[in-house]
ZADO-1210 file (C-alpha; in nm, 4 decimals, padded with zeros to 6 digits):
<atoms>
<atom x="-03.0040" y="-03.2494" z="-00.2570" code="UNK" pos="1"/>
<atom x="-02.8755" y="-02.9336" z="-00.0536" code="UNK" pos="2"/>
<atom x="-02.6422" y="-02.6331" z="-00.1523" code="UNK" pos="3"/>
<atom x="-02.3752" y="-02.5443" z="00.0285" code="UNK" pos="4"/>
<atom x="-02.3610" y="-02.1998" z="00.1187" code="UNK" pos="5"/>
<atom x="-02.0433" y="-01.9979" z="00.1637" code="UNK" pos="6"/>
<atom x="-01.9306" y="-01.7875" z="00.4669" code="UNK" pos="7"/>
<atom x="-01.7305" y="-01.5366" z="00.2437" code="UNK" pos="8"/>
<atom x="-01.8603" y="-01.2579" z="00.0837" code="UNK" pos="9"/>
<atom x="-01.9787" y="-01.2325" z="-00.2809" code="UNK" pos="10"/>
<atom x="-01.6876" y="-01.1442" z="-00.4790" code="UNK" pos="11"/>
<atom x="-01.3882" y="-01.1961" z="-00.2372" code="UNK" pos="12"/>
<atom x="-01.1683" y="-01.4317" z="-00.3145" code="UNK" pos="13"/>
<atom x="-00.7417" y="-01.4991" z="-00.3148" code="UNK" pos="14"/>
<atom x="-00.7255" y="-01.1667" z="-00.5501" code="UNK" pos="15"/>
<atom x="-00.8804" y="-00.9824" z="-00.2873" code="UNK" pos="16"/>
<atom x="-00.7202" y="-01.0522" z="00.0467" code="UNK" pos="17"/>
<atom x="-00.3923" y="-01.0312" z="-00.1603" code="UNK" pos="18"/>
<atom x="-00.4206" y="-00.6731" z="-00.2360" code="UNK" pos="19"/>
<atom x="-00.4931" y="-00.5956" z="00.1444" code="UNK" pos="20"/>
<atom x="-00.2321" y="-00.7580" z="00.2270" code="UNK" pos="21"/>
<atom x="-00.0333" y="-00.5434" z="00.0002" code="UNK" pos="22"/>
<atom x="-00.1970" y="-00.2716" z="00.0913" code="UNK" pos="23"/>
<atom x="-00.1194" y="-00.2972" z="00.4323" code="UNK" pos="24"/>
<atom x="00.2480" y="-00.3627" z="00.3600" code="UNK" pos="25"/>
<atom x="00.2440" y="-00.0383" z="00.1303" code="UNK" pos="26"/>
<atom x="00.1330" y="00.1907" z="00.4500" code="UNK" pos="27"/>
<atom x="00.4037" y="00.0262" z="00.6805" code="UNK" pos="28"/>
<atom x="00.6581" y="00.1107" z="00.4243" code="UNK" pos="29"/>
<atom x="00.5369" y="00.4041" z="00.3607" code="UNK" pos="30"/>
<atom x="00.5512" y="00.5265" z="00.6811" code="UNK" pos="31"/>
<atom x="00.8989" y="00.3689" z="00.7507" code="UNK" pos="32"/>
<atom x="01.0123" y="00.5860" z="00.4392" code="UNK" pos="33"/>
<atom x="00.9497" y="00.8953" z="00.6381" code="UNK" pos="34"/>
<atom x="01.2590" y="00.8081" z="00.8440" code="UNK" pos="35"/>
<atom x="01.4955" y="00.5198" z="00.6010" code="UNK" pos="36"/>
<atom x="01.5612" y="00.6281" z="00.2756" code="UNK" pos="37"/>
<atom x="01.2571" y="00.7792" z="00.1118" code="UNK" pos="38"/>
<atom x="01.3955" y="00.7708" z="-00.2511" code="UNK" pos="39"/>
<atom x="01.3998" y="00.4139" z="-00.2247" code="UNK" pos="40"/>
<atom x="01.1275" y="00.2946" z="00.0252" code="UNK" pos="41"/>
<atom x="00.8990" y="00.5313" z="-00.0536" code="UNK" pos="42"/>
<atom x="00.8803" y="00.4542" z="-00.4022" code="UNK" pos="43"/>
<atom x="00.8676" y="00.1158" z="-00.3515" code="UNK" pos="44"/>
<atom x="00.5519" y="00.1289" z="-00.1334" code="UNK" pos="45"/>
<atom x="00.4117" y="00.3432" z="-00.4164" code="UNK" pos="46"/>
<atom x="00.4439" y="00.0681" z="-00.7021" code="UNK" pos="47"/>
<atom x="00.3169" y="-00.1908" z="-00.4197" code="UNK" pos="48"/>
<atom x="00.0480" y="00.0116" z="-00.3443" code="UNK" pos="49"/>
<atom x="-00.0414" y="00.0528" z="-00.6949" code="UNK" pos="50"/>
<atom x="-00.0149" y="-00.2808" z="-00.7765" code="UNK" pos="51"/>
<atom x="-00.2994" y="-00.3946" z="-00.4450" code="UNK" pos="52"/>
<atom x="-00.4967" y="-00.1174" z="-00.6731" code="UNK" pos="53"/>
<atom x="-00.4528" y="-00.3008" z="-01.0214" code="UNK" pos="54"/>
<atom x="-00.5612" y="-00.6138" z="-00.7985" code="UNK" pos="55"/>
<atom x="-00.8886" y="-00.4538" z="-00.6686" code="UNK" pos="56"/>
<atom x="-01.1442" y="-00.6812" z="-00.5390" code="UNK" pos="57"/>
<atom x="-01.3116" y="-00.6521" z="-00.1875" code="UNK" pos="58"/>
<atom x="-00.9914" y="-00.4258" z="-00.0569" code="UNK" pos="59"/>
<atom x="-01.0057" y="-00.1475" z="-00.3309" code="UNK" pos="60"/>
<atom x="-01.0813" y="00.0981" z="-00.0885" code="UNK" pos="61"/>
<atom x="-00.7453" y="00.0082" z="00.1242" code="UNK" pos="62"/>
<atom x="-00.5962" y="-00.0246" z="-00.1394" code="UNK" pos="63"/>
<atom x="-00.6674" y="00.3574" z="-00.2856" code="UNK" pos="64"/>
<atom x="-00.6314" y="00.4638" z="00.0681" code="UNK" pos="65"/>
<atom x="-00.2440" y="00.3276" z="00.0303" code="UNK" pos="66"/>
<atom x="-00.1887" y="00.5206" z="-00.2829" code="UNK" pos="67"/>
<atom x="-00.2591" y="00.8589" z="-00.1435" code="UNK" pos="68"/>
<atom x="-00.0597" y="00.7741" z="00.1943" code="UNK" pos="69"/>
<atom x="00.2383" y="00.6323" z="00.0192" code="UNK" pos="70"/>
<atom x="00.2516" y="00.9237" z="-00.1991" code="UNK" pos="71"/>
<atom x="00.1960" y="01.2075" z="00.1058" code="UNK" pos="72"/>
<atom x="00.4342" y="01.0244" z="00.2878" code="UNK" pos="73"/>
<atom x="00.6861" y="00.9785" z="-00.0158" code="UNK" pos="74"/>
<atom x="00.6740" y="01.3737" z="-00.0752" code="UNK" pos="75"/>
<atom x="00.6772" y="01.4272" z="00.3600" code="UNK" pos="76"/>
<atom x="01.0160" y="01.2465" z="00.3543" code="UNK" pos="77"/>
<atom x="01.1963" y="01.3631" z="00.0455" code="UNK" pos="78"/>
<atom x="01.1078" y="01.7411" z="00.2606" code="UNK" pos="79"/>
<atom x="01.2669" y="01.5929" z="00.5605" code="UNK" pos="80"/>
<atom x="01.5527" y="01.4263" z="00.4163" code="UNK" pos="81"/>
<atom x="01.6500" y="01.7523" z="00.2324" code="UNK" pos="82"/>
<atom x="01.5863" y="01.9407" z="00.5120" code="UNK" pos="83"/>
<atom x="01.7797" y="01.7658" z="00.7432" code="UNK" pos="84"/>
<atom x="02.0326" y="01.7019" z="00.4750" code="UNK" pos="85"/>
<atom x="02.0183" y="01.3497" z="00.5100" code="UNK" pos="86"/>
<atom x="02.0722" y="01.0830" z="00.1918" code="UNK" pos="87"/>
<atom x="01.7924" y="01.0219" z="-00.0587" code="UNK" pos="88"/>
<atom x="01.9026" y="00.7090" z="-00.2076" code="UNK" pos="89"/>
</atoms>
């Protein structure tokens, strides 16, 4: 008898690559909330990002890393878009 060995690392799995994923999605909204509608985008890349952080797994790090950009970048547009007296919402 042999036992397969796996190429992925201990503790990755679906969970994991799911909240990158996220993650990743949170920073490119994020950073498109800077310019489109921060009230809106940006707080939707906050509750995505905090939702890749709820997930955890192998990406947690990404995943906190998207909660402080989203909410720098959330606060960096509402200043711009009041600035520049453009909409919110």
């Amino acid at each position: 008898m042999s036992v397969q060995e796996s190429d992925s690392r201990p503790g990755e799995g679906v969970g994991s690559t799911v909240a990158g994923f996220l993650a990743a999605f949170s920073i490119f909204a994020a950073a498109a909330g800077l310019v489109y509608y921060p009230g809106r985008v940006g707080a939707g890349a906050i509750v995505v990002a905090l939702v890749a952080a709820g997930i955890g797994g192998f990406q947690r790090g990404l995943a906190a890393f998207a909660v402080g950009f989203a909410g720098i970048c959330w606060f960096a547009g509402m200043v711009i878009a009041i600035s520049l007296e453009r909409p919110v919402f």
